[in-house]
N, C-alpha and C positions, 0 to 999 in steps of 0.2 A: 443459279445466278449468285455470285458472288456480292461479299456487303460491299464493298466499292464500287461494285458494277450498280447495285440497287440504290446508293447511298448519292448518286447521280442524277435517279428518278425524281421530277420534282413532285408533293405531294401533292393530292386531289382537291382541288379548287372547288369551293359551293357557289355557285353563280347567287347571289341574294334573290329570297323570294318572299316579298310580299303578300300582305293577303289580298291588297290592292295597288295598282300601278297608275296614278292619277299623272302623273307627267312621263311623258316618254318621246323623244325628242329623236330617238333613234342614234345618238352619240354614240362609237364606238372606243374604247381604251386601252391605249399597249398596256395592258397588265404585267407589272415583272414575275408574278407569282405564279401566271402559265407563259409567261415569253409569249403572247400572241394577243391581239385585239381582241376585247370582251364586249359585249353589251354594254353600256351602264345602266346599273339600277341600283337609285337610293334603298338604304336599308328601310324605310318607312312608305316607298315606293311615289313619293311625291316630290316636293322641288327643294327638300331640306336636304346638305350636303354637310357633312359633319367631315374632315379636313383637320388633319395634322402636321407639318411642317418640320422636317429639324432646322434650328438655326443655328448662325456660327458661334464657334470659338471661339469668344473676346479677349485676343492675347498682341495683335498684329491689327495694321489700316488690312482694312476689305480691298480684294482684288477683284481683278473679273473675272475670275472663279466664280467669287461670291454672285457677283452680277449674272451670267450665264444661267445661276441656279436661281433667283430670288427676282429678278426681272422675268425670267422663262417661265417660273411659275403664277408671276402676276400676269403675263397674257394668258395663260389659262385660266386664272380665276377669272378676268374680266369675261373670256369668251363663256365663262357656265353663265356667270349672273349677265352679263347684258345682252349678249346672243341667246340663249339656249332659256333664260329667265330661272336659274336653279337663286336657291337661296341658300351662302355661302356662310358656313360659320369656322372661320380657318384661325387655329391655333398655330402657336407656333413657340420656341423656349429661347433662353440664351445659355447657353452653358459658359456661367461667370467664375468657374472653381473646377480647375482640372491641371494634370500634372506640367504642359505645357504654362497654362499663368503663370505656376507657382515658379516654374524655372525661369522666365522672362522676367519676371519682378523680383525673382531674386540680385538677376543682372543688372537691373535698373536700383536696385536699393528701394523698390516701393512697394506697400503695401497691396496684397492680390486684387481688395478691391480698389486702389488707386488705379491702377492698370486694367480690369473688368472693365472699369465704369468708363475709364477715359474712351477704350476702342467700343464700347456699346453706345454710348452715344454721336462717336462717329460712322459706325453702321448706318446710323438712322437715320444719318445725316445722308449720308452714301445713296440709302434708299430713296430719301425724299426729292434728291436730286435726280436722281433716277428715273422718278413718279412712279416708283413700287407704291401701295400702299401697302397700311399698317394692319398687319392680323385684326382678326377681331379680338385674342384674348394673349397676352404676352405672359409667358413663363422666365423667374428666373430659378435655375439652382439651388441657389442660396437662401432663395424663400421658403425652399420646402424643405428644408433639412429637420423636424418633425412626420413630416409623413412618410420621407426618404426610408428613414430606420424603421417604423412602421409594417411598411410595403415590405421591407426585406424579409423583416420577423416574421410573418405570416408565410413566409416561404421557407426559411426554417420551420418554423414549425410543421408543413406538409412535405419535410424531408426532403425539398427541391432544391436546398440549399445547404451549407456547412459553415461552421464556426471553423477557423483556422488562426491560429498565434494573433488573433484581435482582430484577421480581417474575415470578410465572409463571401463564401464566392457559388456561385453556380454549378448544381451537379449534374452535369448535361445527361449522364447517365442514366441517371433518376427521371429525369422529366422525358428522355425518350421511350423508357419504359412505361410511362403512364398511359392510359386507354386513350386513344384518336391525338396521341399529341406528336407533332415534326419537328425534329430542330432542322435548323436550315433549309426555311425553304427556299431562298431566293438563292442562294449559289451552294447547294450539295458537293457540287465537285471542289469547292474549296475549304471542305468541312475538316482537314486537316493540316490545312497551310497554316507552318508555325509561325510563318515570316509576318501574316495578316492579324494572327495573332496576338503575338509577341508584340505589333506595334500599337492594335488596339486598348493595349493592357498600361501603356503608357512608360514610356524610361524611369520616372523613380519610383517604377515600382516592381523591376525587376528583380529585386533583390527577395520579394519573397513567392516565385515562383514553383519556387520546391514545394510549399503547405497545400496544393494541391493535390487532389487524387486523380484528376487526370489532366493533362494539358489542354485540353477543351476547353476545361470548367474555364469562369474569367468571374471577375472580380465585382463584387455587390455594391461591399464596402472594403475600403484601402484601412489598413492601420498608418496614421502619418506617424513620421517620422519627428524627430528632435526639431524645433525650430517650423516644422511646416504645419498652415493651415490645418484646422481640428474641430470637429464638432463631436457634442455625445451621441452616444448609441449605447446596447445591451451590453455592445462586446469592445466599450473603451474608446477613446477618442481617435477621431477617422473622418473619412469624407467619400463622399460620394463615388462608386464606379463610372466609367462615362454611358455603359448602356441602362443604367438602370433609371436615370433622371428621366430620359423620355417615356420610360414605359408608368415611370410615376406619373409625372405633371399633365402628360396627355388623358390617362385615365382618371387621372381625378377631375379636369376641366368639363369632361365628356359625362362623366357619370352626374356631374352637379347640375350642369347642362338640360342633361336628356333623360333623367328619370333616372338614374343610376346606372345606365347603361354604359361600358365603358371600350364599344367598340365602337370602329371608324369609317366610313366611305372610302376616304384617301388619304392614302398616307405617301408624303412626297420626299425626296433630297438628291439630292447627287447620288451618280451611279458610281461613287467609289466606297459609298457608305454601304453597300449591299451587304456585304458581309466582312468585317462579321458583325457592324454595329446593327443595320438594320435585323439581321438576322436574329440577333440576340436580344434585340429590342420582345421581338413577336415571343420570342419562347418565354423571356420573362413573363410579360403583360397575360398569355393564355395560359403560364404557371399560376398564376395567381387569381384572375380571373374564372381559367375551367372552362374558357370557349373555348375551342377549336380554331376560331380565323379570326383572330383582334381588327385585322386588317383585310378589308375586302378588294381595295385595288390600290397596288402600292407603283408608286407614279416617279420616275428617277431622271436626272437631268442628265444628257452627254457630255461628256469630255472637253472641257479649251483647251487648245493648243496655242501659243503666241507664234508665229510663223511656221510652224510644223514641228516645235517642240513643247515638249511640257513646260508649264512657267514655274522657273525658278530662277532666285536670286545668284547664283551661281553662273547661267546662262547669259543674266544680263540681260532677260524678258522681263521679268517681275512687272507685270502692271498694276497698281492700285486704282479704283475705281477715280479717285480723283485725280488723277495722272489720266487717265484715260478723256476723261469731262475736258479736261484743257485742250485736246487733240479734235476732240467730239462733240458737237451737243446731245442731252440726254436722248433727243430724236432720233439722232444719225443710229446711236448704239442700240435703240429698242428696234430700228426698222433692221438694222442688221440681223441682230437676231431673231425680228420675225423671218427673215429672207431664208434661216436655218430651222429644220425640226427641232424642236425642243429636245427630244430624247437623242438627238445625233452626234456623234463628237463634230466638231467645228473648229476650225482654223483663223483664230482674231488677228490678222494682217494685213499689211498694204494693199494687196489687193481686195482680198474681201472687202475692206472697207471702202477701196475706190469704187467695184461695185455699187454701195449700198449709196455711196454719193451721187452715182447716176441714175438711180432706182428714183433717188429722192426728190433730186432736179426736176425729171420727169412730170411729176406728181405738182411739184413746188410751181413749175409755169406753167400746168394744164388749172389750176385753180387761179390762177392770174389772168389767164387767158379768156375764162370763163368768165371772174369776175369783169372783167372788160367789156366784154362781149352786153352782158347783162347790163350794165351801166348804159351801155349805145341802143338799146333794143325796153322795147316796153313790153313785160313779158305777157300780160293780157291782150292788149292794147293791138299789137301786131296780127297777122293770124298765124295759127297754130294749127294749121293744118297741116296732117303728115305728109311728105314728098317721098320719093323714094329713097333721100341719103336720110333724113330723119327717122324714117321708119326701120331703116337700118342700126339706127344709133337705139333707139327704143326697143330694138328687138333685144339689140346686144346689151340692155341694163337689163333686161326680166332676163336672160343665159346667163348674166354675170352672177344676180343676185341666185340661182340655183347653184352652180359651180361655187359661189362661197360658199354656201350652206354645206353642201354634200362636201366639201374638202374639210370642213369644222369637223362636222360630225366624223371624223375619217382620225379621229384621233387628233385633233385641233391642227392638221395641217395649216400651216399659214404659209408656207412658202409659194402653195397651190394656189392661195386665197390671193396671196398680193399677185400671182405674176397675172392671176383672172382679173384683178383691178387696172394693172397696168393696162392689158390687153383692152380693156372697155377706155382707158384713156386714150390708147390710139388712134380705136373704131371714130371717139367723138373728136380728135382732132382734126382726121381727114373731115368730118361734116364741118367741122370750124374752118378750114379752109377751101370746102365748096362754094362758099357764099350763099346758100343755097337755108340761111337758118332760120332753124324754126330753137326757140329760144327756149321751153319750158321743153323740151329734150334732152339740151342741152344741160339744163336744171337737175333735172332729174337728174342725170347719169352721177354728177357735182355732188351733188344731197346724196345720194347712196352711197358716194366713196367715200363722203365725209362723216357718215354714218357710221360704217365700218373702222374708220382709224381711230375714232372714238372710242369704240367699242376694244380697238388694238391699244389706248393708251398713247398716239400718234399726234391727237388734238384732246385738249386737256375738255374735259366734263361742261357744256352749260357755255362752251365758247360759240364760235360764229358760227351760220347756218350754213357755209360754203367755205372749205379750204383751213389752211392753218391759222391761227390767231396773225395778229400783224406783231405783237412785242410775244415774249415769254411767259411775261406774269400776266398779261390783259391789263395792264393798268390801263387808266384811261384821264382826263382830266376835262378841263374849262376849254373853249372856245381859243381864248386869248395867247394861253398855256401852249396848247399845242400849234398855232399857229403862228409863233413870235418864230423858235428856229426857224422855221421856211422863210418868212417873210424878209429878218436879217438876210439869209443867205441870197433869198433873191433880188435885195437892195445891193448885197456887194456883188453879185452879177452881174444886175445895171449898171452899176460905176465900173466896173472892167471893159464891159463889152462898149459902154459909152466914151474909155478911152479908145480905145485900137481903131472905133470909125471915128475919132478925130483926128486920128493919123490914117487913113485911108488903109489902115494894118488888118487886112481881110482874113489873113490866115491866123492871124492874133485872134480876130474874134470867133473863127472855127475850133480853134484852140480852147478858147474859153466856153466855149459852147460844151466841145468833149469835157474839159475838167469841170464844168457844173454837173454834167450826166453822169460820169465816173468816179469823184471824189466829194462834189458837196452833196447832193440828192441821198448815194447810198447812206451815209450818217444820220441823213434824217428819216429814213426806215422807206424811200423811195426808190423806186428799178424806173428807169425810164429806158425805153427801148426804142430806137429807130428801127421802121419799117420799110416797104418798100413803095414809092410813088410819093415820098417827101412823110410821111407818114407818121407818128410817133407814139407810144403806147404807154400811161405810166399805172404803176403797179406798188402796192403798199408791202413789204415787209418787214421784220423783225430789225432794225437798225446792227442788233448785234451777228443774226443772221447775213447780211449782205458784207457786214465786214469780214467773217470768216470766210466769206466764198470769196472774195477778195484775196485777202488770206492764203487760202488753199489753191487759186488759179496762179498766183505770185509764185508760191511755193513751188509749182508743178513747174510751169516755166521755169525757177530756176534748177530743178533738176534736172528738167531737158537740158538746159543750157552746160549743167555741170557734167551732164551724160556725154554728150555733143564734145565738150572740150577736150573731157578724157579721153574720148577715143580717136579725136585729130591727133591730142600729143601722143598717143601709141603711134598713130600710122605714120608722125612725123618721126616718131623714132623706129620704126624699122627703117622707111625709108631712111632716112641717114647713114642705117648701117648696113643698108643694100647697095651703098656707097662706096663701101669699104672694098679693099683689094681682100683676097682672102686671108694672105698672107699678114696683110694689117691687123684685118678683123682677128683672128687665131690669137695675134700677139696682146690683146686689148681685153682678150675675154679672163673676167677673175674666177674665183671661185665657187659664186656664188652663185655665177651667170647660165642660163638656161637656154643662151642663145636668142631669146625674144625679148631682151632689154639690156639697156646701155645703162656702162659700169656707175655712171650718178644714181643710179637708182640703189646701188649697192653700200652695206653696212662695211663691208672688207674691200682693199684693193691689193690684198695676195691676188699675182698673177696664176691664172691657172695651168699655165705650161711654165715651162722652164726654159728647154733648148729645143731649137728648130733645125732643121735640114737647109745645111745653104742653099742647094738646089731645087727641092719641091716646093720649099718653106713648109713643110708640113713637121708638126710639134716629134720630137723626140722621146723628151723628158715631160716627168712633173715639176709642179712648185716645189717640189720636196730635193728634184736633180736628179731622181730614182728615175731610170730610162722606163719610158712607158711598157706594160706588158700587150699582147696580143690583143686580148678584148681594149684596151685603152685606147690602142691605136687606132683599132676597127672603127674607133667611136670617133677620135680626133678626123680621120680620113671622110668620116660622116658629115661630120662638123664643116668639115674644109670645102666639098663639094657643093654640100647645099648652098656655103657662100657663091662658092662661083657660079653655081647658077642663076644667085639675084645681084650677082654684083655685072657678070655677062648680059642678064636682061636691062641693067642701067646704062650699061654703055651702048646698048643696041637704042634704048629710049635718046640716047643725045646723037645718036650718030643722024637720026631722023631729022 
């Protein structure tokens, strides 16, 4: 076997083994370190989950890049701690000092940590909006530049490393000859890519790629340059590589932590970091270290695409997370992404998102519907005896609540998990419209799914026992407070609807009737909904809620409507020029023209022939007066025909 053939193989995985297994839940984990779902088992074999995170680059606002990756892994942490009960200790760093800052703030004329600080506290912001929560323990860069140098020295000194013209960089050589140790184990087949390389190492710092002994090796410590960011070390002022920050800040957290111990359950990022940051992350940390597997299950997020391409500024996709929030509420984007695997690449677009809005709807008026229901019904009080559509609904919540569980454990499927929620909302709406109800069934099904979005980040922590909160924040107030807007509005209701029956104006007051139900109610955070048999239904929510469904229902109508017009004025413009004699049509068409649209639509009115045949009328020449050649003709003759055949079927249409 050849070394590229073997240099392929990924290295041999130790499943973690305990001397005892006190929690075991049965979860399964795409592990990237064998490409294939593992067991999980804490290193201590109990519900302690020790968790590493890279965070961003604070140089640019957070996209939905960022989100995909940091919202993805927040429903994962909620599913360990509030499904599965693990107990979650998740680090996570800012890399505030890297060749990217130093060039953006040079652009800007500000200082690196002017620019760090600005885009890290809009992160935060980003996330909080989001309803990410916050690590348990934040690293920056900049704080460890003391142990940074440190960390590295001790790897010089066990020859893992080299001093080169003031910078110092990694002997990948060295450390693969060392006893049980791998480099690259997450992508081997890209253990040579200079291109992955080259941009890891960062643009200003190309210039000293020569002082290496092999192109692998990558960089500890950078020697700055004139003018840029510098902190001390053994080997002169310099600043940090980008893979060597995590392998610091994570193992010191960890070891101060956990008894010195400086290795990790999971280690999570985006699947573009695999190699060669993530890669070189592991060979550093078990350089220095002496373990074998720093990292026991490393956990990576799929790809965004903004309509089916990569987001970039260039495209004209570029979304930042608060560009997205204006479009969105934090709900719509987190149920989106539960609707996607986490590890998948995914497609953030129109349609996806119209999806995820009828996902939501769904959901939004089966707890409306229920809360109603419950309001009419006394849930003791009644009887609760099972019938056959009840006993159907109650079957279908103890199926639902197995099918969530086994899709969790399945590698935190949630796409499985929502469409088994949906499915139980269906089951109970047919019982809702049996008549036939039995109310704490009903209940139940409501509490379990409210349970679960809870647990998805869906409905925020400690809110209502049934369905989404009614506002965003749960404020709440006095008696008087909340009941002044209604009561105004239903004063200038009275005075409306008390004119139009002074004028016997009946459809005035139908009128006013709809524009109470459609435009004052929705603002005060009310759905009122007619039924059928005179009937009417009202329904509490989110005032800001109801106006962007507003919003988006407006929007949509007027794209149908802009859809609709565009494609009458096409058919009004062919027809028009299926009007045309051929001979006309030929003399009309420019250069631009394709034959499926008329010359207003066109930048040029060079005609596209020149001279015609007194006879056939068919084109001779070009615009240019150069007589047409064989293939031109062939084409013009093409041209001409097809007219007459829609201009023949217009005249056959009036002869009727």
């Amino acid at each position: 076997m050849s070394k590229e053939e073997s240099s392929s193989i990924l290295p041999q995985w130790h499943r973690p083994t305990p001397l005892l297994q006190t929690h075991n839940v049965g979860l399964n984990v795409m592990n990237s370190l064998t490409r294939r779902k593992e067991p999980f088992v804490t290193m201590d074999g109990g519900r302690e989950v020790r968790w590493y995170m890279c965070g961003p680059t604070v140089y640019a606002p957070s996209h939905m890049g960022h989100a995909r990756t940091y919202l993805g892994f927040d429903i994962i942490r909620r599913i360990m701690e509030l499904h599965f009960g693990y107990d979650v200790t998740l680090v996570m760093n800012i890399t505030d000092i890297d060749d990217k800052i130093i060039a953006r703030s040079a652009e800007q004329d500000i200082s690196h940590l002017e620019l760090s600080n600005k885009f890290e506290l809009e992160f935060h912001e980003d996330m909080r909006a989001l309803g990410v929560a916050p690590p348990t323990v934040l690293t920056r860069v900049t704080e460890y530049m003391d142990e940074i140098p440190a960390y590295i020295a001790q790897l010089v000194d066990q020859n893992l490393a080299y001093e080169a013209n003031g910078s110092v960089y990694f002997h990948v050589e060295a450390f693969e000859a060392s006893d049980g140790m791998h480099y690259c184990k997450l992508e081997p087949e890209q253990i040579n890519n200079a291109a992955l390389l080259a941009e890891a190492e960062g643009k200003l710092s190309q210039d000293f790629v020569g002082d290496k002994k092999s192109p692998r090796d990558f960089a500890l410590w950078k020697r700055s340059k004139e003018g840029e960011p510098s902190w001390n070390s053994p080997w002169g002022l310099g600043r940090p590589g980008w893979h060597i920050e995590c392998s610091v800040m994570a193992s010191d957290v960890l070891a101060r932590l956990f008894g010195g111990n400086v290795q990790m359950d999971i280690h999570s990022g985006g699947v573009d970091l695999r190699f060669p940051h993530h890669d070189n992350e592991m060979a550093q940390a078990e350089a220095h270290s002496g373990c074998h597997q720093w990292v026991n299950y490393f956990v990576h997020a799929g790809h965004l695409d903004i309509k089916g391409f990569k987001m970039s500024k260039s495209l004209k996709n570029f979304i930042t997370i608060q560009d997205a929030l204006k479009q969105n509420t934090a709900r719509q984007i987190r149920l989106c992404f539960l609707l996607h695997k986490y590890n998948a690449s995914m497609d953030y677009g129109d349609s996806t998102m119209s999806h995820t809005l009828v996902m939501e709807k769904l959901f939004v008026e089966f707890f409306h519907n229920v809360k109603a229901v419950l309001r009419e019904t006394s849930t003791m009080g009644d009887s609760q005896k099972l019938n056959d559509a009840s006993l159907t609904v109650q079957a279908a919540v103890m199926t639902t609540k197995r099918k969530v569980d086994a899709a969790l454990r399945d590698d935190f499927d949630t796409p499985t998990s929502l469409h088994a929620l949906a499915d139980l909302v269906r089951s109970t709406n047919l019982h809702l419209e049996s008549g036939q109800l039995v109310s704490l069934v009903i209940r139940n099904a409501a509490v379990f799914i409210t349970s679960m979005f809870r647990v998805f980040g869906l409905i925020p922590d400690g809110s209502t026992e049934i369905g989404f909160p009614m506002s965003a924040n749960g404020a709440g107030g006095d008696g008087e407070e909340a009941l002044t807007p209604v009561l105004n509005a239903l004063m200038d209701f009275r005075a409306s609807v008390r004119d139009k029956a002074k004028n016997k104006d009946v459809g005035g007051v139908l009128q006013e009737c709809d524009s109470f139900r459609d435009d004052a109610l929705p603002t005060l955070g009310i759905r009122l909904e007619d039924k059928a048999g005179g009937k009417s239904v009202w329904k509490l929510a989110d005032p800001a809620e109801l106006a962007r469904e507003k919003e988006q229902k407006e929007a949509e109508l007027a794209r149908r409507a802009a859809e609709q017009a565009a494609q009458a004025a096409e058919r009004a413009a062919k027809e028009a020029l299926a009007k045309l004699p051929p001979i006309d049509f030929m003399k009309q068409l420019i250069l631009s023209d394709d034959t499926t649209t008329t010359t207003t639509t066109s930048t040029t009115t060079t005609p596209k022939y020149g001279r015609f045949d007194d006879t056939t009328g068919l084109p001779t020449h070009g615009h240019d007066g150069e007589a047409l050649n064989k293939n031109q003709s062939k084409k013009a003759k093409k041209e001409f025909d097809a007219q007459q055949k829609k201009y023949d079927k217009y005249l056959k249409s009036q002869a009727k």
